[in-house]
Every structure is written in C-alpha cells, then in structure tokens.
N, CA, C and O atoms as a Maestro MAE file, in Angstrom:
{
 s_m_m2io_version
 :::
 2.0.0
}

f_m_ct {
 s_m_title
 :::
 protein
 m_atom[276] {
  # First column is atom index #
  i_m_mmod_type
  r_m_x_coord
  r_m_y_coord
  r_m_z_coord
  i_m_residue_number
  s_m_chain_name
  s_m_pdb_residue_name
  s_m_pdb_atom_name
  i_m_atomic_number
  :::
  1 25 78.629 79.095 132.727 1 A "UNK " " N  " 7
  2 3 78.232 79.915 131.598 1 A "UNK " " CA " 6
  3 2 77.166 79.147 130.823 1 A "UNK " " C  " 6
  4 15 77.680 78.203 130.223 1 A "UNK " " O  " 8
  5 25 75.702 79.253 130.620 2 A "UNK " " N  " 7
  6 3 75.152 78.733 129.578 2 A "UNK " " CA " 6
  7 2 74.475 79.824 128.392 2 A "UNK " " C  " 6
  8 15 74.105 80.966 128.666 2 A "UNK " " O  " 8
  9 25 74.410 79.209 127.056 3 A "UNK " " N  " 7
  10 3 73.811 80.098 126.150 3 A "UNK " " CA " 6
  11 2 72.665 79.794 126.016 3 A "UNK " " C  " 6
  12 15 72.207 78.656 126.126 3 A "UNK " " O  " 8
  13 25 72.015 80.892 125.735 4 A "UNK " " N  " 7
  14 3 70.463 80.862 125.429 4 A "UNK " " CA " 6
  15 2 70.585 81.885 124.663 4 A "UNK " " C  " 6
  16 15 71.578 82.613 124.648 4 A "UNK " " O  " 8
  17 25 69.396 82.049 123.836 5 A "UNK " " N  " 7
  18 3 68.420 82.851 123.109 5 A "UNK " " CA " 6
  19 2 68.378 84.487 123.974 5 A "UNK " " C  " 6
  20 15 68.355 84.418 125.203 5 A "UNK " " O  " 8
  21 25 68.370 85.815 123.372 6 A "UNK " " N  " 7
  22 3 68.084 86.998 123.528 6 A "UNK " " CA " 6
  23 2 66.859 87.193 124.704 6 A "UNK " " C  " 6
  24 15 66.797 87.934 125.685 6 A "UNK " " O  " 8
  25 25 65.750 86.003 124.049 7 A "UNK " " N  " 7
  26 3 64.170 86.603 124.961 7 A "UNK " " CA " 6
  27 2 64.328 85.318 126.158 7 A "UNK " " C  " 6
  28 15 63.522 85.473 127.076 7 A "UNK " " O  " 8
  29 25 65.115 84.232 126.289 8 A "UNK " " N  " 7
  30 3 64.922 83.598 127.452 8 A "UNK " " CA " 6
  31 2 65.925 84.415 128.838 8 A "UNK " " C  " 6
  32 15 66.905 85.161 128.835 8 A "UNK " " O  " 8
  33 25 65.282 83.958 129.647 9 A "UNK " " N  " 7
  34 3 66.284 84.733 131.106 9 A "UNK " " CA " 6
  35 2 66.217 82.829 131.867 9 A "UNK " " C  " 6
  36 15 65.383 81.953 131.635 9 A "UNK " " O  " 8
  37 25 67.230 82.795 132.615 10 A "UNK " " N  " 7
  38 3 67.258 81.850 133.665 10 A "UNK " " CA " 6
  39 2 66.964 82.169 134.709 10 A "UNK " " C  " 6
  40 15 67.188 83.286 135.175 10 A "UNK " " O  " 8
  41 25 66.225 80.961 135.468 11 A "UNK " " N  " 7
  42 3 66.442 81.763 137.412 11 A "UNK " " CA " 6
  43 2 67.588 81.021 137.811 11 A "UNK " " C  " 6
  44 15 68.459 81.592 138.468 11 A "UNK " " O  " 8
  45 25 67.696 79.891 137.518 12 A "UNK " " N  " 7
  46 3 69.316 79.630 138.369 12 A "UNK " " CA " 6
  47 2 69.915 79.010 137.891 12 A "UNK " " C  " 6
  48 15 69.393 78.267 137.061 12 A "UNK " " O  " 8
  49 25 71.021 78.952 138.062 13 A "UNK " " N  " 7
  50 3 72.725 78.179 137.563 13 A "UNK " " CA " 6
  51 2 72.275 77.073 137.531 13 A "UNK " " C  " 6
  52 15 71.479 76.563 138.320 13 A "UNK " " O  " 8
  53 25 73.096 76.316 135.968 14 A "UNK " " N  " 7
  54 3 72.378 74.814 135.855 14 A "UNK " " CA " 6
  55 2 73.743 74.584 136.230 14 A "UNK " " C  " 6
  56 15 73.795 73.371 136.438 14 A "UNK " " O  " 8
  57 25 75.024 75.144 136.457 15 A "UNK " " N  " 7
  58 3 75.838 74.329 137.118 15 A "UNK " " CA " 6
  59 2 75.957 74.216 138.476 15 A "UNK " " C  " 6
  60 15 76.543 73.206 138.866 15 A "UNK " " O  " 8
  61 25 75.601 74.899 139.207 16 A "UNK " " N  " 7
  62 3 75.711 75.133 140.875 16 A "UNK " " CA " 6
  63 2 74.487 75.399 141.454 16 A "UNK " " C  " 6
  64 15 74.463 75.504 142.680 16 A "UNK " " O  " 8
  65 25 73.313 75.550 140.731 17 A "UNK " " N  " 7
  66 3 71.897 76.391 141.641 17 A "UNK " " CA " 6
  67 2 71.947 77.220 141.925 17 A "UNK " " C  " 6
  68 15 70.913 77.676 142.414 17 A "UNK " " O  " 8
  69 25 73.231 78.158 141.862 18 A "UNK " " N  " 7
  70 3 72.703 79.736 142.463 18 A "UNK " " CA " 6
  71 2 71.560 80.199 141.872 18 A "UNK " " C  " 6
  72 15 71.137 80.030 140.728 18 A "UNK " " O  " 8
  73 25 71.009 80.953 143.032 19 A "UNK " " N  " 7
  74 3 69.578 81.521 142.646 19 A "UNK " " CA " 6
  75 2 70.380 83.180 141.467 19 A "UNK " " C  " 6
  76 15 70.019 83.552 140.351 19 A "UNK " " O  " 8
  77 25 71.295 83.649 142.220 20 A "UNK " " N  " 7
  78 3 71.527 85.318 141.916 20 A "UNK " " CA " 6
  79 2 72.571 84.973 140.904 20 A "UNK " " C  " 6
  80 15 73.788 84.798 140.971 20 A "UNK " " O  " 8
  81 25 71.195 84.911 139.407 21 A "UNK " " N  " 7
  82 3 72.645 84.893 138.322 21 A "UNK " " CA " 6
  83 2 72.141 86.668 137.656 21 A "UNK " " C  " 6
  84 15 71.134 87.335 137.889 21 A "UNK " " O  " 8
  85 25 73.512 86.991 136.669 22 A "UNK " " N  " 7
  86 3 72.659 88.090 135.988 22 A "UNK " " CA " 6
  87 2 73.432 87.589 134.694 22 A "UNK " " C  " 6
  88 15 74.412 86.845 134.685 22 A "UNK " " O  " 8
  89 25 72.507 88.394 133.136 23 A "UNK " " N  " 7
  90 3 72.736 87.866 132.204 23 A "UNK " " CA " 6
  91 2 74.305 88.779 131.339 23 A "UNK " " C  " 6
  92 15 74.420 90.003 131.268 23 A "UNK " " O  " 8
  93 25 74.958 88.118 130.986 24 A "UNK " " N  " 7
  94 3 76.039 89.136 129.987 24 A "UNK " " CA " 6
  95 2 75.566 89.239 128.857 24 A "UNK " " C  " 6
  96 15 74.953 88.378 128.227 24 A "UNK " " O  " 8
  97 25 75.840 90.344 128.535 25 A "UNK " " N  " 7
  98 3 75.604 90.413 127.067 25 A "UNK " " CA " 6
  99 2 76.710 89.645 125.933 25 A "UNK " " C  " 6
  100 15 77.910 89.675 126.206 25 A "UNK " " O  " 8
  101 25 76.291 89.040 124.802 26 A "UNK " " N  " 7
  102 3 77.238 88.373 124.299 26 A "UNK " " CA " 6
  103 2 77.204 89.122 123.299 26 A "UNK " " C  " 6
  104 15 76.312 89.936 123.059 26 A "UNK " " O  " 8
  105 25 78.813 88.765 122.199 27 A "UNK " " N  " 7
  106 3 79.551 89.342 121.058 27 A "UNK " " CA " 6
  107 2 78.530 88.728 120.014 27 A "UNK " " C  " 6
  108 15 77.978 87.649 119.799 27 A "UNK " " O  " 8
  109 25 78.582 90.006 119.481 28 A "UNK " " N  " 7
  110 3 77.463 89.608 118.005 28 A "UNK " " CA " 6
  111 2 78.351 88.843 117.254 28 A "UNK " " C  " 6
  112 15 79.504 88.537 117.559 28 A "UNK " " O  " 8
  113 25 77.688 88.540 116.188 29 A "UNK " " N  " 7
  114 3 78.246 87.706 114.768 29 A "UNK " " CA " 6
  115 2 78.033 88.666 113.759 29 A "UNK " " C  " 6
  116 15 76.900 89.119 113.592 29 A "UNK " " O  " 8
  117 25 79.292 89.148 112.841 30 A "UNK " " N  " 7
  118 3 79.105 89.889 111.867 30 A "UNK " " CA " 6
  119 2 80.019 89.018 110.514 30 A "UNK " " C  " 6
  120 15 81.242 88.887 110.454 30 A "UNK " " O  " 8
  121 25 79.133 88.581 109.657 31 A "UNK " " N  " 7
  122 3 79.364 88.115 108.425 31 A "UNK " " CA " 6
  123 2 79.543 89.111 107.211 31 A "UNK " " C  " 6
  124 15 78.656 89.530 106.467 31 A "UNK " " O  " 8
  125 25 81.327 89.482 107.174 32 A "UNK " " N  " 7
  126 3 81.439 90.328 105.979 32 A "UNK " " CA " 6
  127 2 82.004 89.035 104.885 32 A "UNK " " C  " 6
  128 15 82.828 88.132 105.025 32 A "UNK " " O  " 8
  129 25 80.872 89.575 103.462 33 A "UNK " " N  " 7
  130 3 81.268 89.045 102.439 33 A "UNK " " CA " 6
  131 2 82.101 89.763 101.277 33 A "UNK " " C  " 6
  132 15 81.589 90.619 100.556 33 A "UNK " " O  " 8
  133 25 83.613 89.282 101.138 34 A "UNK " " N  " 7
  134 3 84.099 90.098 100.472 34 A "UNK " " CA " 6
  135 2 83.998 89.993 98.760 34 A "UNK " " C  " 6
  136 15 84.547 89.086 98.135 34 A "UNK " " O  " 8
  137 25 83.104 91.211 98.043 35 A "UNK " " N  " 7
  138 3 82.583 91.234 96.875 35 A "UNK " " CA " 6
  139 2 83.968 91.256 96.184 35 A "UNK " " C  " 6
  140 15 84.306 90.127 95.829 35 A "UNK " " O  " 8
  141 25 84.851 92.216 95.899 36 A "UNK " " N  " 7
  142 3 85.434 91.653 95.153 36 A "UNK " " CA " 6
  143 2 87.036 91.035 95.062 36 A "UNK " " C  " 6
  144 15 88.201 91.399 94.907 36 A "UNK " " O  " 8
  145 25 86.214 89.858 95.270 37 A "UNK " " N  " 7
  146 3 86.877 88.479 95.422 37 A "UNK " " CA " 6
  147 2 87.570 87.836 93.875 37 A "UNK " " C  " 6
  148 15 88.325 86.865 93.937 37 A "UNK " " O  " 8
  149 25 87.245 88.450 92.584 38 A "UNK " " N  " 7
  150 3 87.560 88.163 91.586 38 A "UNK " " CA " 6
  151 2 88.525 87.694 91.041 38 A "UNK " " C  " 6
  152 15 88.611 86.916 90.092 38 A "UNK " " O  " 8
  153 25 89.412 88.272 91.774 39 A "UNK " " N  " 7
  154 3 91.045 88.855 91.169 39 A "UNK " " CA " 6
  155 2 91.982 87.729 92.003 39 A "UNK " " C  " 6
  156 15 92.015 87.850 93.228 39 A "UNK " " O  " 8
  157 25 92.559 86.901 91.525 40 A "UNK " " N  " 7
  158 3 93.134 86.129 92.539 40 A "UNK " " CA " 6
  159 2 94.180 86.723 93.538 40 A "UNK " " C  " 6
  160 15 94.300 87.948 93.530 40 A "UNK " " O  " 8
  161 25 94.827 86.109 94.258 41 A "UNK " " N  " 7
  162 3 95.523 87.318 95.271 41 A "UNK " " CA " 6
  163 2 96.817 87.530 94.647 41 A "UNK " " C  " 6
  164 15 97.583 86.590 94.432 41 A "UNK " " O  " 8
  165 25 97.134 88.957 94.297 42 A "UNK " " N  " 7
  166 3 98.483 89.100 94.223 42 A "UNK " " CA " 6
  167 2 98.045 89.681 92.387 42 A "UNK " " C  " 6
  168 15 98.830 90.281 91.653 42 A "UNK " " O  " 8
  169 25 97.156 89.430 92.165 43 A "UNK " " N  " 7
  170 3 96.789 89.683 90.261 43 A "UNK " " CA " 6
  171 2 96.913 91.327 90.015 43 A "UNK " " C  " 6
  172 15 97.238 91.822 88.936 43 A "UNK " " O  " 8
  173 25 96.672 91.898 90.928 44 A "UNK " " N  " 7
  174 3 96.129 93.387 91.020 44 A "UNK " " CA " 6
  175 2 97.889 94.139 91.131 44 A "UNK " " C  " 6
  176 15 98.085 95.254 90.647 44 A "UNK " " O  " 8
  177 25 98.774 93.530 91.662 45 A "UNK " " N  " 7
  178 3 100.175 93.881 92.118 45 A "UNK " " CA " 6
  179 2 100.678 93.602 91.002 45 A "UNK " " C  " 6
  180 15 101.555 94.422 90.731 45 A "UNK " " O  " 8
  181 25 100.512 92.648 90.030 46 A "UNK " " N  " 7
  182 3 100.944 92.343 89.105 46 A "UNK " " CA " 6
  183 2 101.106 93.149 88.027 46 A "UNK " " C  " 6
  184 15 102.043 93.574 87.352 46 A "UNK " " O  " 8
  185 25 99.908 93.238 88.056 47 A "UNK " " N  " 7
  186 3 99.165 94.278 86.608 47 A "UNK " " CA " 6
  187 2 100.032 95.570 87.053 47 A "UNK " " C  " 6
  188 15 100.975 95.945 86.357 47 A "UNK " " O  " 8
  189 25 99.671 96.219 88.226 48 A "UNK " " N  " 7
  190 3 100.419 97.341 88.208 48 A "UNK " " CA " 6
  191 2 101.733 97.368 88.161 48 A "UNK " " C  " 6
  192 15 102.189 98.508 88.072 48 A "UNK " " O  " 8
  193 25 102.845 96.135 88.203 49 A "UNK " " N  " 7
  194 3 104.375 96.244 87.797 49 A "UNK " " CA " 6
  195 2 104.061 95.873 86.331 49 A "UNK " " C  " 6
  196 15 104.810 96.600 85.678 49 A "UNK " " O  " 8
  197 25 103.676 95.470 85.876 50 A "UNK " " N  " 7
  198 3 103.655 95.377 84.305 50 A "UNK " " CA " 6
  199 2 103.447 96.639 83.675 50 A "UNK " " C  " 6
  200 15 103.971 97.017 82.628 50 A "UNK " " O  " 8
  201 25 102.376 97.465 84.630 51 A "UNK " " N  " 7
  202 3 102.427 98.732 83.951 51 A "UNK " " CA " 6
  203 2 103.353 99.581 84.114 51 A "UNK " " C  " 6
  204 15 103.702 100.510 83.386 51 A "UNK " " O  " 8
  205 25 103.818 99.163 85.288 52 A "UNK " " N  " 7
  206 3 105.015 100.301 85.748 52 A "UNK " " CA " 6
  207 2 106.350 100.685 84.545 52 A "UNK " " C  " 6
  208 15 106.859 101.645 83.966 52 A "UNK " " O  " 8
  209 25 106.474 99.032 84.685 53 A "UNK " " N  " 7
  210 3 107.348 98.206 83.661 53 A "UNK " " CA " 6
  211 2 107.959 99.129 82.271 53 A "UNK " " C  " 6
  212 15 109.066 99.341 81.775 53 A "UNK " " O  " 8
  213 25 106.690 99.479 82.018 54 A "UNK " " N  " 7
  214 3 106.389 99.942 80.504 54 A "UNK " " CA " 6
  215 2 106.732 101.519 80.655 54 A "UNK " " C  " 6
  216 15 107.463 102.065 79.828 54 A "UNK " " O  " 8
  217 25 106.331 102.026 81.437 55 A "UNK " " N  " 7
  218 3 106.349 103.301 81.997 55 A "UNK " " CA " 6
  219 2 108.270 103.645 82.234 55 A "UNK " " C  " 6
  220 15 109.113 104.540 82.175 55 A "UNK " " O  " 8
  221 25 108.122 102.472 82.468 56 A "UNK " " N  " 7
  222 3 110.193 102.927 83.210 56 A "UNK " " CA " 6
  223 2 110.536 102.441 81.908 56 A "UNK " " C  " 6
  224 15 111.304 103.265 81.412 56 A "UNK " " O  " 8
  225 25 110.312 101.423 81.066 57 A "UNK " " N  " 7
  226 3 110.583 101.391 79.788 57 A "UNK " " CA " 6
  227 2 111.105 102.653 79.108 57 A "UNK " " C  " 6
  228 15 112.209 103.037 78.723 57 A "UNK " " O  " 8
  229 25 109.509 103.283 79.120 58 A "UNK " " N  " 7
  230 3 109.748 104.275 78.054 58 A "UNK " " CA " 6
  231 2 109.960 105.653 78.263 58 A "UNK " " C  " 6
  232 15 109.477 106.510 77.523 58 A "UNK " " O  " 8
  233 25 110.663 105.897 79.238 59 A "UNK " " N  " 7
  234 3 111.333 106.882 80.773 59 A "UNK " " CA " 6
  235 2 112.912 106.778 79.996 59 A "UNK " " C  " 6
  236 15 113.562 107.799 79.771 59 A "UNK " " O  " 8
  237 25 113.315 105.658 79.700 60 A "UNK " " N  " 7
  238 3 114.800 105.077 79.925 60 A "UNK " " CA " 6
  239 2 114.656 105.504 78.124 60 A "UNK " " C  " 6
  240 15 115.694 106.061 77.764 60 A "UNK " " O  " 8
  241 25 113.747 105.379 77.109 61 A "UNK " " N  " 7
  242 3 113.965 105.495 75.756 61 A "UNK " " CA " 6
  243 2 114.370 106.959 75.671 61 A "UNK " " C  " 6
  244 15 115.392 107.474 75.217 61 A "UNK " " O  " 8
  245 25 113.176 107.543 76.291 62 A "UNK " " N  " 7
  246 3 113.206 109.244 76.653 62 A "UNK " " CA " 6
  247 2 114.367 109.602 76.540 62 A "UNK " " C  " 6
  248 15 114.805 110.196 75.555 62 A "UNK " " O  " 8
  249 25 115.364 109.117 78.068 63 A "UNK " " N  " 7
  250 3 116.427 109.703 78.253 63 A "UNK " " CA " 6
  251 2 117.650 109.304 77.565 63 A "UNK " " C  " 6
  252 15 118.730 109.887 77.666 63 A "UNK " " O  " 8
  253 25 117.378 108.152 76.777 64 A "UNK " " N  " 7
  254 3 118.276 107.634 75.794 64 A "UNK " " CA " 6
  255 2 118.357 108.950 74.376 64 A "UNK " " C  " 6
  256 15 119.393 109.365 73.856 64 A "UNK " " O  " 8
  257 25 117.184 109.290 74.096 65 A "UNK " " N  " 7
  258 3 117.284 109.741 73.182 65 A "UNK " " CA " 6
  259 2 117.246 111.216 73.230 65 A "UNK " " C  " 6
  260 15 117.082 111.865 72.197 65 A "UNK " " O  " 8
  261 25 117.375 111.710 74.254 66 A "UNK " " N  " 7
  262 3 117.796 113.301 74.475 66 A "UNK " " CA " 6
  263 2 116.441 114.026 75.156 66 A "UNK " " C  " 6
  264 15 116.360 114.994 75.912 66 A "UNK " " O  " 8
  265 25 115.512 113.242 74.632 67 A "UNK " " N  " 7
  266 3 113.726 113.812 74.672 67 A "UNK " " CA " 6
  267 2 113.132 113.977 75.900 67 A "UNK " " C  " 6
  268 15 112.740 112.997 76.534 67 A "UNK " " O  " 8
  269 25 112.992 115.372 76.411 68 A "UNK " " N  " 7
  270 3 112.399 115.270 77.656 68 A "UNK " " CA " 6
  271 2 110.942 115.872 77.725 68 A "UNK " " C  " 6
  272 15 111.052 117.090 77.580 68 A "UNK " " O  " 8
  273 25 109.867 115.577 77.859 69 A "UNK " " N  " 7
  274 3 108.484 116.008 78.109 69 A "UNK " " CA " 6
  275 2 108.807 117.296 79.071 69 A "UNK " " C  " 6
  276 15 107.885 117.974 79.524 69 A "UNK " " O  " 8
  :::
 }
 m_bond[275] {
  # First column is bond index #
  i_m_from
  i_m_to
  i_m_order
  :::
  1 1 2 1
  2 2 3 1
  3 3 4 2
  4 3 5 1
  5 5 6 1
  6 6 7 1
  7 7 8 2
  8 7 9 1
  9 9 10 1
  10 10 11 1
  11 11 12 2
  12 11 13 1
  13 13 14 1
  14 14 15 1
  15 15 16 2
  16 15 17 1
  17 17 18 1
  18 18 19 1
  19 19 20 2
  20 19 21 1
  21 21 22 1
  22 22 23 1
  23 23 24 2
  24 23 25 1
  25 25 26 1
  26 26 27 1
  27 27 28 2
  28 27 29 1
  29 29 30 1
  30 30 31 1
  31 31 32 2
  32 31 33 1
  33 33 34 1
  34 34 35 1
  35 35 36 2
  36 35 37 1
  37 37 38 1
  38 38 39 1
  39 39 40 2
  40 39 41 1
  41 41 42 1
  42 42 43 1
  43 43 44 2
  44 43 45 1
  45 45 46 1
  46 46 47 1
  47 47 48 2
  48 47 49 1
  49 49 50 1
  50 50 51 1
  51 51 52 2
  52 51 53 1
  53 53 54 1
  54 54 55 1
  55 55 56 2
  56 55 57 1
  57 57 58 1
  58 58 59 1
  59 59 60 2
  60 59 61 1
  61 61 62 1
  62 62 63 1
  63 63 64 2
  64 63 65 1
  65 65 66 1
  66 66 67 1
  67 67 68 2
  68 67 69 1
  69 69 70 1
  70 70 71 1
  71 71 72 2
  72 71 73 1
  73 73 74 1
  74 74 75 1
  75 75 76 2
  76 75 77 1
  77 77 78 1
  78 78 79 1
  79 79 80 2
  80 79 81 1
  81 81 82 1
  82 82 83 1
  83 83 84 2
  84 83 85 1
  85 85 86 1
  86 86 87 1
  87 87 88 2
  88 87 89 1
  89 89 90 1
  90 90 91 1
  91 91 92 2
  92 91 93 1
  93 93 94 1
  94 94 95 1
  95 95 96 2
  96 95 97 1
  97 97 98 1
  98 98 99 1
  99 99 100 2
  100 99 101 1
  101 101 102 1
  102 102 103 1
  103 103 104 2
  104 103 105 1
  105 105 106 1
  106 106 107 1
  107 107 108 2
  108 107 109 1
  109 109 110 1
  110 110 111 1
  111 111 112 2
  112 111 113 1
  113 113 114 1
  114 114 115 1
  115 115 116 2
  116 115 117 1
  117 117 118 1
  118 118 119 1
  119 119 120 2
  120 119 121 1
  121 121 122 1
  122 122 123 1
  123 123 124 2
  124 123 125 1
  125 125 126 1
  126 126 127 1
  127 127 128 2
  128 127 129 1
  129 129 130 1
  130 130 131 1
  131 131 132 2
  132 131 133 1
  133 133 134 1
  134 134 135 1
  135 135 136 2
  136 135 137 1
  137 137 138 1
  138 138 139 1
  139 139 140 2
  140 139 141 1
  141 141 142 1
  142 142 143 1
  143 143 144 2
  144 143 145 1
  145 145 146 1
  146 146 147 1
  147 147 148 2
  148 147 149 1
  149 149 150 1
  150 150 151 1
  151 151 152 2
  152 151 153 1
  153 153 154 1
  154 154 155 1
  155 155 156 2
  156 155 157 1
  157 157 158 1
  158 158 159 1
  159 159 160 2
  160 159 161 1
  161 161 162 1
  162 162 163 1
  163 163 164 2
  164 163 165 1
  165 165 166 1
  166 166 167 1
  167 167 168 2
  168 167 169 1
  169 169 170 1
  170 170 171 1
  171 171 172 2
  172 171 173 1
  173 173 174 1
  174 174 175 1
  175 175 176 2
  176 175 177 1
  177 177 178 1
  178 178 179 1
  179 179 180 2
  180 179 181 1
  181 181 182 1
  182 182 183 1
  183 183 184 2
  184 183 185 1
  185 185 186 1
  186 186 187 1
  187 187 188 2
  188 187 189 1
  189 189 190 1
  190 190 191 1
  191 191 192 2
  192 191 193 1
  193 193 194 1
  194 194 195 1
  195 195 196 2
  196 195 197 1
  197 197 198 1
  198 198 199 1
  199 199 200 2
  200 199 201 1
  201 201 202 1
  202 202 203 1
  203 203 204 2
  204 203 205 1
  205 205 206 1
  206 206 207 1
  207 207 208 2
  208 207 209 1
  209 209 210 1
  210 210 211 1
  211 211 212 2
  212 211 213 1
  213 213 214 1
  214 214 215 1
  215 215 216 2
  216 215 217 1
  217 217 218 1
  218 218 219 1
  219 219 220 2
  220 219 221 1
  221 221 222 1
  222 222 223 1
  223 223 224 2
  224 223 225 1
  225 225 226 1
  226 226 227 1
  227 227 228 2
  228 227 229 1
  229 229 230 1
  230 230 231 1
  231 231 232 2
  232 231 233 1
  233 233 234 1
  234 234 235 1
  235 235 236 2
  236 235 237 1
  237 237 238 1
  238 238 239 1
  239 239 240 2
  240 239 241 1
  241 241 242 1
  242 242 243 1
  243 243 244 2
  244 243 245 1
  245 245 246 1
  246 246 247 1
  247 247 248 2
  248 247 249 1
  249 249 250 1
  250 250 251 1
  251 251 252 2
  252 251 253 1
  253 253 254 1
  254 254 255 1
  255 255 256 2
  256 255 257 1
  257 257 258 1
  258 258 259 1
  259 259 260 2
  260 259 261 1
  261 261 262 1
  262 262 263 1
  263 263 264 2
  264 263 265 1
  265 265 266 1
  266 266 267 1
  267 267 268 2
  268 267 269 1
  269 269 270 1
  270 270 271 1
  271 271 272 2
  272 271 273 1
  273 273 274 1
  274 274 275 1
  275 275 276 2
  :::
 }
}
C-alpha cells in the first residue's frame, strides 16, 4: 500500500515491482467543529431539572391548595 497525493499515479509496486498496480480511492478527512461547545457537558440537563423542579414545585402547591388551572 503506498500514499501519495490525488494528481501522482505510480507505475510499479515499491514493495514487490509489480508492473499492474491500480489506484484505490482513499477515505476523505472531514473536520467537524463543534460550535456550540460553550456549555460544559451535562450544564444544559441541569438547567432543565432545575426548571422542572420549580414546575413540580408549583404543581404540588396547586394541588395542595384545591387550585386547578
């Protein structure tokens, strides 16, 4: 197997000399950069049980106090 460049071609195997090589195509390189990276991991899960939190809070006052929306 050797790598080269897109525009070079070989005529023969630098490991054995065969004359009859053909070329494979190789796996690209794709560099995803993830933008938002801000939030440390797990911050976003957080926030939303804190909100939940408050929500079942005031769910439980509701039904404490007879009051239903």
């Amino acid at each position: 197997m050797a790598f080269h460049s897109i525009s070079d071609s070989l005529e023969e195997c630098q490991l054995c000399g065969a004359k009859s090589i053909k070329k494979m195509v190789g796996k690209p390189v794709i560099i995803k950069k993830n933008i938002e990276a801000s939030k440390a991991t797990g911050e976003l899960t957080k926030d939303y049980i804190e909100a939940n939190r408050e929500i079942l809070k005031e769910m439980k006052e509701e039904a404490k106090n007879g009051r239903y929306d």
